[in-house]
N, C-alpha and C positions, 0 to 999 in steps of 0.2 A: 699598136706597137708598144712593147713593152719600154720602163724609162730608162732602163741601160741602154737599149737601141738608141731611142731617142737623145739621150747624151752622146751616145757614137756618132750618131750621124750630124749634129748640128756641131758639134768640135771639128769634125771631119771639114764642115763648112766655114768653120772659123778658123783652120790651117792650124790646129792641135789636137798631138795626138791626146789619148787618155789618160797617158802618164805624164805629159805637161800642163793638160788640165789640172790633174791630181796635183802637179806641183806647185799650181799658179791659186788652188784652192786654200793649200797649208794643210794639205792630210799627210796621213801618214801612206808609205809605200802601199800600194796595190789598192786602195781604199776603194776607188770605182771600180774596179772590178773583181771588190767582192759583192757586189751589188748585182750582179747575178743570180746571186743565191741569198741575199738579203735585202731586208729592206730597211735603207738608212734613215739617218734622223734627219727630221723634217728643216734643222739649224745645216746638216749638211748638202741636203737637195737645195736649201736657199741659196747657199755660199756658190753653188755648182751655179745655179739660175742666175746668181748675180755677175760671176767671172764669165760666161756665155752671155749676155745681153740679150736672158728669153726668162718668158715669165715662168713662174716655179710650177702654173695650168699644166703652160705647154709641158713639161719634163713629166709631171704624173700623165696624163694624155687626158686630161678635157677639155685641152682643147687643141686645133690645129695650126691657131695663130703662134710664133712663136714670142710676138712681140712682148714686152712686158705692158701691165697696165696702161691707160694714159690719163690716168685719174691723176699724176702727180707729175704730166706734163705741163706747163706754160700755154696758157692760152691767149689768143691774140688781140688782143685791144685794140676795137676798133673808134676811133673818135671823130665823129661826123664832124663838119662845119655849120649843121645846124642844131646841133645841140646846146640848151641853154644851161651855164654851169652857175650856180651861186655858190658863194660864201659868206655864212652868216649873215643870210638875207641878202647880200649885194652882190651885185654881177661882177664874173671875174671878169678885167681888161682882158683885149682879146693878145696882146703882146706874154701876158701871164698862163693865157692858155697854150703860146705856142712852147713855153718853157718848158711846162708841163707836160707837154705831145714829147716834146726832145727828149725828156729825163723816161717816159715812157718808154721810149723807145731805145734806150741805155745810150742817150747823146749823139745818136745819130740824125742828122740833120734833114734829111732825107723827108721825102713828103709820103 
């Protein structure tokens, strides 16, 4: 599938059209579809990737995920009850480690 397809159809799925795409990117009038018959700059396929929430793979087509990366997602920290934590040689209180689990966990108290 060609990447103008593939812009059509994944806006189509995000409930915009091509001309609110374009507008919601900051181009100038008609810009994605002169992309038909050209091929744009790699700063304008990005901006396109970025206002869609798919990776800039998916939009040239290598690939069929559309998701973006997840090399710069959050990943989940997981903290056992038996893991030993020191600090500068001394063991943390265990009341210091559950601060630490809270603040981890952005103050939710939650186990």
């Amino acid at each position: 599938m060609a990447m103008f397809d593939r812009i059509k159809e994944i806006s189509k799925k995000r409930g915009l059209s091509l001309a609110q795409l374009n507008d919601k990117a900051g181009f100038k009038q008609n810009v994605i579809y002169s992309w038909k018959s050209k091929k744009p700059s790699i700063d304008k396929v990005n901006t396109v990737a970025d206002v869609l929430h798919v990776s800039v793979d998916y939009l040239l087509g290598k690939t069929d995920d559309p998701e973006p990366s997840k090399k710069n997602k959050p990943t989940e920290v997981d903290l056992d009850d038996d893991v030993i934590m020191t600090f500068e040689g001394r063991p943390i209180p265990p009341e210091d480690i559950e601060l630490m689990k809270r603040l981890l966990r952005g103050g939710r108290n939650d186990k």
